[in-house]
C-alpha positions in Angstrom: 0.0 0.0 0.0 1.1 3.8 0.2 2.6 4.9 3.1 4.4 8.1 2.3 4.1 11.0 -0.5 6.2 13.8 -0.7 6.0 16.6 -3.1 8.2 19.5 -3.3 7.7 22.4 -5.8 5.0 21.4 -7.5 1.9 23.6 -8.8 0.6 25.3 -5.6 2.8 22.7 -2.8 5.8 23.9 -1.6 6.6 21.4 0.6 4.4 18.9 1.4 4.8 15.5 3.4 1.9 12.9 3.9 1.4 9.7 5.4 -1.1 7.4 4.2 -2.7 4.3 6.4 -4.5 1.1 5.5 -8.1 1.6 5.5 -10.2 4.4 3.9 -8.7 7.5 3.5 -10.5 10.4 2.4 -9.3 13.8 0.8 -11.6 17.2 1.1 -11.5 20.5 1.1 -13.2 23.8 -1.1 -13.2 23.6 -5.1 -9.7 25.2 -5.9 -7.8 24.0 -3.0 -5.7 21.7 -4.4 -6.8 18.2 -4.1 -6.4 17.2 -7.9 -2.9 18.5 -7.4 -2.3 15.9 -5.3 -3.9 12.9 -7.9 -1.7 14.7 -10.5 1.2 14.8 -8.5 1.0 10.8 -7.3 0.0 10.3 -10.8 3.6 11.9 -12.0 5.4 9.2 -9.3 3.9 6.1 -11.0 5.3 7.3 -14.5 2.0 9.7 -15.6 2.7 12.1 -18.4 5.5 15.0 -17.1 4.4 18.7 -17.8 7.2 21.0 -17.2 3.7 23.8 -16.1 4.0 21.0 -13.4 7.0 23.2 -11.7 6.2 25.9 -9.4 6.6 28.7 -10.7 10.0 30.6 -10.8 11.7 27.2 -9.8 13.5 25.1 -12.0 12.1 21.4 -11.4 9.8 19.6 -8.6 9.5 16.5 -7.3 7.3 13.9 -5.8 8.2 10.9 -4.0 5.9 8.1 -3.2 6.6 5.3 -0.6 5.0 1.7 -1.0 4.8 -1.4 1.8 4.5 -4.2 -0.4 4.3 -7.9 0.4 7.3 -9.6 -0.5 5.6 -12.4 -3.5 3.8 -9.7 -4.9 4.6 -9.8 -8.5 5.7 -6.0 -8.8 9.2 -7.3 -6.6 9.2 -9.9 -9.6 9.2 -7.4 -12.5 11.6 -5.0 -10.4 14.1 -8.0 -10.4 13.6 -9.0 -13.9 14.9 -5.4 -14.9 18.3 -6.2 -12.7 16.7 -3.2 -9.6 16.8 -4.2 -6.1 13.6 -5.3 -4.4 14.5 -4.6 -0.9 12.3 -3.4 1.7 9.8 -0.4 0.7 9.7 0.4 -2.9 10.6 3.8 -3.6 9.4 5.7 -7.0 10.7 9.0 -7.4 10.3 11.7 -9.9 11.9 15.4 -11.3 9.9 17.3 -13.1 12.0 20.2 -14.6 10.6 22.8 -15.8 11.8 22.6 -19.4 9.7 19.8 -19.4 12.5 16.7 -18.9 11.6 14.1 -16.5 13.8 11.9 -14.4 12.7 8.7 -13.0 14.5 6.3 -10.2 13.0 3.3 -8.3 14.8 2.5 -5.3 17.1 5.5 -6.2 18.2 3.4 -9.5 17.3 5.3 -12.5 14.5 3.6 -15.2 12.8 4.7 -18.2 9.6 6.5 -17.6 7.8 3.4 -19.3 8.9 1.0 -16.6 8.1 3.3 -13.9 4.5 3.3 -15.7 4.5 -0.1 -15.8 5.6 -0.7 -12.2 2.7 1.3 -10.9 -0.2 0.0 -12.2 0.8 -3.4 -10.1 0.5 -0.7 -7.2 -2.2 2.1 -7.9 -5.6 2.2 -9.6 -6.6 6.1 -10.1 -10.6 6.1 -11.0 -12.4 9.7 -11.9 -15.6 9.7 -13.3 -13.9 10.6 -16.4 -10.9 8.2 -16.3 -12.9 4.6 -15.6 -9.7 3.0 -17.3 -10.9 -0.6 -16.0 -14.3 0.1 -17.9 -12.7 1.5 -21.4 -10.2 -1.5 -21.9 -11.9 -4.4 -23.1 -9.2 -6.4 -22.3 -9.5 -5.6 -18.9 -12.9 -6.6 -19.1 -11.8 -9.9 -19.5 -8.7 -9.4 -16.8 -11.1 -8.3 -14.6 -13.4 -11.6 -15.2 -10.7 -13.5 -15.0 -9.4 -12.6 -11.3 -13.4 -13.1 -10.3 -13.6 -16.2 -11.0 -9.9 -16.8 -9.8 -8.9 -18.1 -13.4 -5.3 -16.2 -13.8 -3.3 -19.2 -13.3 -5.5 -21.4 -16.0 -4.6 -18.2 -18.3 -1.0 -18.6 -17.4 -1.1 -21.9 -18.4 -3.1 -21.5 -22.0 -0.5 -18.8 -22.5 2.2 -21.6 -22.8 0.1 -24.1 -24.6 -0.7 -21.0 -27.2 3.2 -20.3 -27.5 3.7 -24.0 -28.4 1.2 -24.0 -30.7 2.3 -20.7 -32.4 6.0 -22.4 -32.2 5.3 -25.5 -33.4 3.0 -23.9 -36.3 5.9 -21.5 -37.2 8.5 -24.7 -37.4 6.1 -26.2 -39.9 5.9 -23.2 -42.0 8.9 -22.9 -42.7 10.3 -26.3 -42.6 7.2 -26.7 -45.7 9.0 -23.4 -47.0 12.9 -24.7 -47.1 10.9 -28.3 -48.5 9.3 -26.6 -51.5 12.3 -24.0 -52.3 14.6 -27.4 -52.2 12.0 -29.1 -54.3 11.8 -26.6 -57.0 15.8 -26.5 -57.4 15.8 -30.6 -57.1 17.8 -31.1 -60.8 19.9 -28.0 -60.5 20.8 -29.0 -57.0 21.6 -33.2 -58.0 23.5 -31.9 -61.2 25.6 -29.4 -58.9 26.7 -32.1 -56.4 27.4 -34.5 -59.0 29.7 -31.9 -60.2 31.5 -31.0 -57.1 31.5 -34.5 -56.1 33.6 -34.9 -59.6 35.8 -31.7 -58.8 36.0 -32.9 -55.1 37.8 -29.3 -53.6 39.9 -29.3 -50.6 40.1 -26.7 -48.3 42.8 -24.7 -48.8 43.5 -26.4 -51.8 43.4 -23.2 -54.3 46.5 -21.5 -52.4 48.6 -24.9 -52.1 48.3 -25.2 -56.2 49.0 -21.7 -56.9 51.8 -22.1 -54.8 53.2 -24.9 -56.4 52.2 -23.4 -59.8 54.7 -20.1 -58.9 57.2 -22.8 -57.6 57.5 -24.8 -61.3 57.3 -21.2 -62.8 60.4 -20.2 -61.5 62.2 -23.7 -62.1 60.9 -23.3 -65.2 62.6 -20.1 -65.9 65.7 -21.4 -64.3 65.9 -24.4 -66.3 66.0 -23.1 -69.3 69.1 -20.9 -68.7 71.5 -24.0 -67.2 69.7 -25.7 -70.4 71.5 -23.4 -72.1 74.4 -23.2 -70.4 74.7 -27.2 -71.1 74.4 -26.8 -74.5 76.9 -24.0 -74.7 79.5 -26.7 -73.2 78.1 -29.8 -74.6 77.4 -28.4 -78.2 78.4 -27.7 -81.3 79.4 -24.7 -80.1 81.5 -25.4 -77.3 85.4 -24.5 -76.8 86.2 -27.6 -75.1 87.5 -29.5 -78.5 88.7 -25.8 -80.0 90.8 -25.6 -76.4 91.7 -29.1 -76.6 93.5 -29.1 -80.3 95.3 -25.8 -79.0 96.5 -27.3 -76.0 98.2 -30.6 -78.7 99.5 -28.2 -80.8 101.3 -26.0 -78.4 102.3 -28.7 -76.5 104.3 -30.7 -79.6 105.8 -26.8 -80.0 107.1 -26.9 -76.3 109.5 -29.2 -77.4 111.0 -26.4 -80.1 111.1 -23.9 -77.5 112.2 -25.2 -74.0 110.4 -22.6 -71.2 108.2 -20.8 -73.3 105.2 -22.6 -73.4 104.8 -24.3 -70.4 102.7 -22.2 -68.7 100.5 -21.1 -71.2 99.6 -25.0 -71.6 99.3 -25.9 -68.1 96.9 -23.1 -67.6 94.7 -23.9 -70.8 94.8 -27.9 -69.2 93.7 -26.0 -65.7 91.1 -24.1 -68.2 90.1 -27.8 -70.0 89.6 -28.9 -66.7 87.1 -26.6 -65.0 85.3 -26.4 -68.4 84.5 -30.2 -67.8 84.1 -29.7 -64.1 81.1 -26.9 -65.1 80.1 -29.2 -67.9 79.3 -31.8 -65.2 77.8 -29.3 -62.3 75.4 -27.8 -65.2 73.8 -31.0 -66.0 73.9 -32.1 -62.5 71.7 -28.8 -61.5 69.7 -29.4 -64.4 68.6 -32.1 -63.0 68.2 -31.3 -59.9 65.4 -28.5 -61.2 63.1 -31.1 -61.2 60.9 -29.4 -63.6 58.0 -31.3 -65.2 56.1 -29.4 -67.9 52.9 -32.2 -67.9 53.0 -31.1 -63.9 52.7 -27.7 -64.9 49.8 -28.0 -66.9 48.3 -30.5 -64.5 48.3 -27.7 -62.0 47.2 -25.1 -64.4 43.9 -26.9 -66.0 43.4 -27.8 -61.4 43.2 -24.2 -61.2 41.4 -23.7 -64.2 38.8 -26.6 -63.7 38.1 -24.4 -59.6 37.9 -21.5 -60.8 35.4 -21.7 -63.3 33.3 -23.6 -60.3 33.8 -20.6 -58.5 32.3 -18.2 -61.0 29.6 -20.2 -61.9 28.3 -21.1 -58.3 29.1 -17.2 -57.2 31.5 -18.3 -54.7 35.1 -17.9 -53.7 37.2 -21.2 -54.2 37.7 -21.1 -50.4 33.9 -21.8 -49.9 33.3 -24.5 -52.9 33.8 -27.1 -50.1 31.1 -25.4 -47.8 29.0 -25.0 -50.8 29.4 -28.9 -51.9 28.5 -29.8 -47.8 25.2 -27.8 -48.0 24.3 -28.8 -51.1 24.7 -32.2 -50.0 22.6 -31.4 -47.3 20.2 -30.0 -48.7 19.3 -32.8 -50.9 19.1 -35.1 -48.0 16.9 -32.6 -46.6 14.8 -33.0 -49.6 14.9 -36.6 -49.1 13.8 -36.2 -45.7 11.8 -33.6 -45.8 8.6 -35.5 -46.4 8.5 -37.8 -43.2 9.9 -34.7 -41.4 7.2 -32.2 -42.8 4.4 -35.0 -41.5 6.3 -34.9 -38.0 6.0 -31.1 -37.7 2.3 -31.1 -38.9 1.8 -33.8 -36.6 3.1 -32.0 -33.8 1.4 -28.7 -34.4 -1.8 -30.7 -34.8 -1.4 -31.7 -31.7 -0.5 -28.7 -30.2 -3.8 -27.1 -31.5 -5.3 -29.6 -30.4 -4.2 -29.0 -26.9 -5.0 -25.3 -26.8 -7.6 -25.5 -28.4 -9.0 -28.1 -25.6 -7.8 -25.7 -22.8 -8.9 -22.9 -24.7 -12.8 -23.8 -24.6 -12.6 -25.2 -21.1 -11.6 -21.7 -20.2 -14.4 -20.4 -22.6 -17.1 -22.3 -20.3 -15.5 -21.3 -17.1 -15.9 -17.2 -18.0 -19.6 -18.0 -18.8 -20.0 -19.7 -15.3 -18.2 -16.7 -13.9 -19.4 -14.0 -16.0 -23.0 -15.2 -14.5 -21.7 -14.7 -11.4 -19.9 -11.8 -11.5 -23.1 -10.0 -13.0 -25.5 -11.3 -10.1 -22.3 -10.1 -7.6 -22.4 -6.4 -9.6 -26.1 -6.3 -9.3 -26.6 -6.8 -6.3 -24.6 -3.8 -5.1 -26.8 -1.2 -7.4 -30.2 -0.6 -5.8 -28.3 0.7 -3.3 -26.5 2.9 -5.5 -30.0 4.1 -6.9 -29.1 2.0 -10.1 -32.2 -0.8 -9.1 -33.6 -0.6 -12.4 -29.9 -1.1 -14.1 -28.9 -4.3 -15.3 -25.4 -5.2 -15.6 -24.5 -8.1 -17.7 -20.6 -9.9 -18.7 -21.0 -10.7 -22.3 -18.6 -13.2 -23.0 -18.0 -14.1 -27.1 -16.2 -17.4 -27.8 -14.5 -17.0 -31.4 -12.2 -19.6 -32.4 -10.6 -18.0 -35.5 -10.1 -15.2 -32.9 -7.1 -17.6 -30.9 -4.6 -15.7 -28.6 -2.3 -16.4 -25.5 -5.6 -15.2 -23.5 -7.6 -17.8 -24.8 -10.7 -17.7 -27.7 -13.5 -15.0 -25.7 -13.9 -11.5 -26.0 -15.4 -10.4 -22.9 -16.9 -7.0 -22.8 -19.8 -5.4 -19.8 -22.9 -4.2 -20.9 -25.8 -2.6 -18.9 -29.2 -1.8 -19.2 -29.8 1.4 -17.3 -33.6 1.6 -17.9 -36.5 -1.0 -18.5 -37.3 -1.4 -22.5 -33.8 0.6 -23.3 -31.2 -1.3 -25.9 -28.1 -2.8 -23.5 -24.9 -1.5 -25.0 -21.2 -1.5 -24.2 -20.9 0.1 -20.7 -18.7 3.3 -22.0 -21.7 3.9 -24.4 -24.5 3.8 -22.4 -24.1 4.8 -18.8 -23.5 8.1 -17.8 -20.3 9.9 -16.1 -22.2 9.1 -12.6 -23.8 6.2 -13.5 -20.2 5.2 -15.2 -18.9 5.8 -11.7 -21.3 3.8 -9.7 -21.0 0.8 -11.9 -17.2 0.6 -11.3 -17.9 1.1 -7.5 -20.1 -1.8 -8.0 -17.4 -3.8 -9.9 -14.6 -3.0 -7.5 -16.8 -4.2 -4.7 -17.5 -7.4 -6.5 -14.1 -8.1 -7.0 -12.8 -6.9 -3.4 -9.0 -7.8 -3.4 -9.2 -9.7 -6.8 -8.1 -7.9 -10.0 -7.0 -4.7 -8.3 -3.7 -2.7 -7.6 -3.5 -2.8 -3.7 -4.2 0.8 -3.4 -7.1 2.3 -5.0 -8.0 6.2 -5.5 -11.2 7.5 -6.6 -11.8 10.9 -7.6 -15.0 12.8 -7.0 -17.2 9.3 -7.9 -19.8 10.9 -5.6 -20.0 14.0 -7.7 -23.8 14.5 -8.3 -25.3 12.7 -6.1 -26.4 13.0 -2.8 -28.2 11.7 0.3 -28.8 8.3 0.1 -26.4 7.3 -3.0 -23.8 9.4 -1.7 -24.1 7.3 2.3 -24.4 4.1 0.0 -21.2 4.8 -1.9 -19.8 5.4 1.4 -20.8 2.2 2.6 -19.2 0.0 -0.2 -16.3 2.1 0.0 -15.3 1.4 3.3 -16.6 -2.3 2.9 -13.6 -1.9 -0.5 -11.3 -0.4 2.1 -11.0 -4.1 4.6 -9.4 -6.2 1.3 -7.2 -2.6 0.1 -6.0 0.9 0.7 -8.9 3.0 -0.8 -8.3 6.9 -0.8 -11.1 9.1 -1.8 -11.4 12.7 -3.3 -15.1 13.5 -2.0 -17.5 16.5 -1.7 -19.7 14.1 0.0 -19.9 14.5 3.6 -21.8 11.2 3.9 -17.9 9.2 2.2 -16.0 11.4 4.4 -17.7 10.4 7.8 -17.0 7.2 7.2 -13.3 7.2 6.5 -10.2 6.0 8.7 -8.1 8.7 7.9 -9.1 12.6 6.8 -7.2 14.4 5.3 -8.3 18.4 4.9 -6.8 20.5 1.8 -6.6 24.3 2.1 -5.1 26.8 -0.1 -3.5 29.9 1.4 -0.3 32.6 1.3 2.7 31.8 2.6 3.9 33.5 5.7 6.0 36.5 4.8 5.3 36.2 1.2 2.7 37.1 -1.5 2.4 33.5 -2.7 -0.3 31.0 -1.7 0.4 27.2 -1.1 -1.3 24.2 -0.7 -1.9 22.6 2.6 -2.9 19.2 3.7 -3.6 18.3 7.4 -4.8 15.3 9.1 -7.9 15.9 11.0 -8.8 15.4 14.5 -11.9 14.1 16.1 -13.1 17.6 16.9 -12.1 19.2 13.5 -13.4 16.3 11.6 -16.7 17.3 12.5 -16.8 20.8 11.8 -15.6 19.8 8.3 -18.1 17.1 8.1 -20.5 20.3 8.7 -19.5 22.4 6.5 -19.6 20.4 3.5 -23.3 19.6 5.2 -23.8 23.2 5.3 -21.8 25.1 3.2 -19.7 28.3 4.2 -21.4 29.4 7.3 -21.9 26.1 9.7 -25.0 25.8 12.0 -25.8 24.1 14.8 -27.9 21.3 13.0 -25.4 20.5 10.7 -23.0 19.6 13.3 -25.5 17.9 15.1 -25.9 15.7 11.4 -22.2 15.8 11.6 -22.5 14.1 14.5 -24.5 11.1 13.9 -22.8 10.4 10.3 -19.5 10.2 12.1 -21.7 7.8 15.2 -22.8 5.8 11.9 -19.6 5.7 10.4 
C-alpha cells in the first residue's frame, strides 16, 4: 500500500509530506484548494505524463516521492528483479519534473525509463475519476477483470504456454514446408551441382597450395632453361672444349722447339680444359636437380582452371566451394527427408492445437459460469446505489478464429440502465455518474481480486447526494477491509465514514505574496466541523453539526 508522499515544488505545494494508512482514507477540502494536485502529482510518481507547467513557478524542477509497503511475493518485486533493480524493503518511485519539461525517473534510487516506472505502478495504484474509468474502457480488462473473479489467472498462465507451443510448433512447420518446396523446385539444379562438385571434389585450402606450387614450377621453369643453355653451350656444337683441346696438342708438340716458353701457357689452358668439364658436369647435375616437369605444370594449371570456373559459376570464392558442396549435399538429403519430417511437424502442431484449443474452450465455459456470477455479484450492489432498475451483464463471445495467448472470448460489460432501453457496451450507455457507480459496484464485487492494492477514486460521488452518496460510502469502506482506498469527496456522507481525513486548504505563505497548498490530518473535533461544513456550506449551523454528529456515530 502507500505509506508516504512527498512533493516539493509542485503547482501550488511547496513542501508537502503525507502519510497514508490502511483503510479508507478520504481527501476534502473547497473547489480550488488543491486536491487534484495531489492525484496529479502521485499520478507523476507512478510514471503519468510530465508537464514541465508541473514546476512551481520561478523554480526550476519539482519532485514527488511516493513510498509503497509491499508484500514480499507480490509480482511488482518480480518485475523489479527482472529489470536487474533491487527489491528490498519499501519500494521507492521518485520523480523530477523540470521545468523545461525533462523528466527523471529512479526506483529504489536506481534510474529507469519512464515506461517501466509506468508499468511498475499500475501493479500498485488504480486512479478512477468519473472521467478516467480506465478498468471500464479497456476491453481487455474486461476480460482481466473476469478473470481474477472467478480466480482463473493461473488457468490463463497456463493457456499462455500451450498458445506459445502452438504458435511455435505452427511456425516450425511453415517454414520447414518453405525450405521443402524451395529445395523441391531446385531438385535437378541442386543433384546436377553435387554430381559436379563430387567430380571436382575441392579441398580446403586447396586453391592456395596449387597456386603455390604453380609459382614454384614457374620459377624452375625459368631457371631451367638458362643451365639448359648453359649445357648446351658446353656440350654443343658450339662449345670450346675441343677448340681448347686441339690448341692445347698443338702447343704442347711446340714446347719441345722452345724449352720454357710454353709451359705455362699449356698448363693453364689444361687447368682451363679442366674446370670447363668440371662446369660441364655441375650444369647438368643442376639441371637435374630442377626437377621441372612441364605435364606437372599444366596439371596444375587446368586444377586451377577446372576451380575457378566452379567458382564463377556457383558465385562463390574457391575457399567456400567445399562449404558449398557440404550444404548442397545437405540439402538434398533434406529433400529426401523432408517428407516424413514435414508430416512430424504437422503432426506435432496438430497436436499442439489440439491441446489449446481443448484448454482454450474449457476456459471459454469457465468465463460464462463466472461472468453469470460476477453480474448477479455487480447487481446486487446497485439498488443501493439508486441504479435498481440497471442491469449489468458480462457478455462473454467465444470465437475460435479469434485464438490468442488469453484464450478464444472476447469479454466485454454491458448494462441496461432503464426498462425497455437497448443494453450496450458500458462506456456507451451509462452516464459519467452512472459510469462511476458501476465501477464502485465492480470494485466491490471483486474486493482484493483484480486490483492494484491501493485504489483512488476521484470525485465518484459528484452529483449525487443523500442516500447514494451514504451508500457509496458504505461499499467504500466495505472496498477499504481487502485494500487501501483513498477518496477525493464532496460528500460528507464518504468522508464520515473514513479512517483517515485528510483536509486540503489553499493559502499565502507566511512572509510572502504566494499561496500554497496545505494538507492536514484531521482530529476528532475538527473532523466534524468539516463534516458540517460540507453539510452546510460556508457558514456552519448548529444542526449540521448535530448531522455531523450522527454520520460520524454511523460511520
Amino acid at each position: 500500500m502507500l505509506i508516504q508522499l512527498s512533493i516539493r515544488d509542485i503547482v501550488l505545494i511547496e513542501r508537502l509530506d503525507l502519510s497514508f494508512e490502511k483503510g479508507l482514507s478520504v481527501l476534502t477540502g473547497e473547489t480550488g484548494a488543491g486536491k487534484s494536485i495531489l492525484l496529479d502529482s502521485l499520478s507523476l510518481a507512478l510514471g503519468g505524463r510530465g508537464d514541465g507547467g508541473l514546476v512551481r513557478h520561478g523554480l526550476d524542477k519539482g519532485q514527488v516521492t511516493a513510498v509503497f509497503d509491499v508484500p514480499g511475493h507480490h509480482p511488482v518485486r518480480v518485475l523489479l528483479r527482472e529489470n536487474g533493480l533491487d527489491d528490498d524493503g519499501d519500494l521507492i518511485f521518485r520523480r523530477v519534473q523540470s521545468a523545461d519539461g525533462r523528466t527523471k525517473a529512479s526506483v529504489n534510487d536506481q534510474p529507469v525509463s519512464v515506461q517501466l516506472m509506468r508499468q511498475l505502478g499500475q501493479y500498485l495504484v488504480e486512479i478512477h475519476g468519473q472521467h478516467d474509468d480506465r478498468a471500464l474502457v479497456d476491453i481487455n480488462a474486461h476480460r482481466t477483470l473476469l478473470d481474477a473473479f472467478t480466480g482463473l489467472t493461473d488457468e490463463v498462465a497456463q493457456l499462455g504456454g500451450l498458445y506459445k507451443q502452438w504458435r511455435d510448433a505452427e511456425r516450425a512447420l511453415k517454414t520447414h514446408r518453405a525450405r521443402v518446396e524451395a529445395a523441391a523446385r531446385e531438385a535437378d539444379y541442386l543433384r546436377a551441382s553435387v554430381e559436379e562438385l563430387e567430380a571436382l571434389s575441392p579441398r580446403d585450402g586447396e586453391e592456395d597450395d596449387l597456386a603455390e606450387h604453380r609459382a614454384r614450377m614457374q620459377k624452375s621453369e625459368r631457371i631451367a632453361g638458362d643451365i639448359a643453355e648453359a649445357c648446351e653451350f658446353l656440350n654443343g656444337n658450339a662449345s670450346p672444349v675441343p677448340l681448347i683441346a686441339s690448341l692445347v696438342r698443338r702447343l704442347e708438340r711446340k714446347s719441345h722447339e722452345a724449352p720454357g716458353l710454353l709451359e705455362d701457357t699449356v698448363q693453364l689452358l689444361d687447368a682451363a680444359l679442366d674446370n670447363l668439364s668440371n662446369a660441364q658436369m655441375e650444369a647438368e647435375a643442376a639441371l637435374r636437380r630442377t626437377e621441372f616437369d612441364p605435364r606437372e605444370l599444366e596439371r596444375v594449371e587446368e586444377r586451377l582452371f577446372s576451380l575457378r570456373a566452379a567458382s564463377r559459376k556457383y558465385s562463390v570464392a574457391v575457399a567456400e566451394l567445399p562449404a558449398l558442396a557440404a550444404k548442397m549435399v545437405a540439402d538434398l538429403a533434406e529433400l529426401d527427408a523432408g517428407e516424413e519430417r514435414l508430416g512430424s511437424l504437422e503432426k506435432a502442431a496438430t497436436i499442439a492445437k489440439a491441446d489449446y484449443d481443448r484448454a482454450a474452450h474449457s476456459l471459454s465455459a469457465k468465463r460464462v459460469n463466472g461472468a453469470n456470477a460476477l453480474a448477479e455479484a455487480v447487481m446486487a450492489e446497485l439498488p443501493a446505489l439508486k441504479l435498481e432498475r440497471a442491469r449489468f451483464m458480462v457478455n462473454v463471445t467465444p470465437d475460435a478464429d479469434n485464438a490468442s495467448a488469453e484464450g478464444i472470448d472476447t469479454v466485454e460489460f454491458h448494462v441496461q440502465t432503464n426498462p425497455g432501453t437497448r443494453p450496450g457496451p458500458i462506456m456507451k450507455v451509462a452516464s459519467g455518474g452512472e459510469l462511476s457507480r458501476f465501477l464502485l459496484a465492480l470494485k466491490v464485487a471483486l474486493a482484493d481480486r483484480g486490483s492494484a492494492p491501493t485504489l483512488v477514486f476521484d470525485e465518484i460521488d459528484t452529483g449525487v447526494g443523500g442516500a447514494v452518496a451514504d451508500a457509496i460510502g458504505q461499499r467504500l469502506k466495505r472496498l477499504s477491509d481487502k485494500v487501501q482506498v483513498l477518496s477525493v469527496t464532496h460528500a460528507p456522507q464518504v468522508a464520515a465514514r473514513a479512517a483517515t481525513h485528510l483536509l486540503i486548504s489553499k493559502g499565502p505563505v507566511e512572509g510572502s505574496d504566494k499561496i500554497a497548498t496545505r494538507v492536514a490530518t484531521m482530529t476528532p473535533e475538527h473532523r466534524a466541523e468539516e463534516i458540517a461544513r460540507m453539510l452546510s456550506g460556508a457558514t456552519v449551523t448548529d444542526e449540521a453539526r448535530a448531522a455531523a454528529a450522527r454520520l460520524l456515530a454511523s460511520g
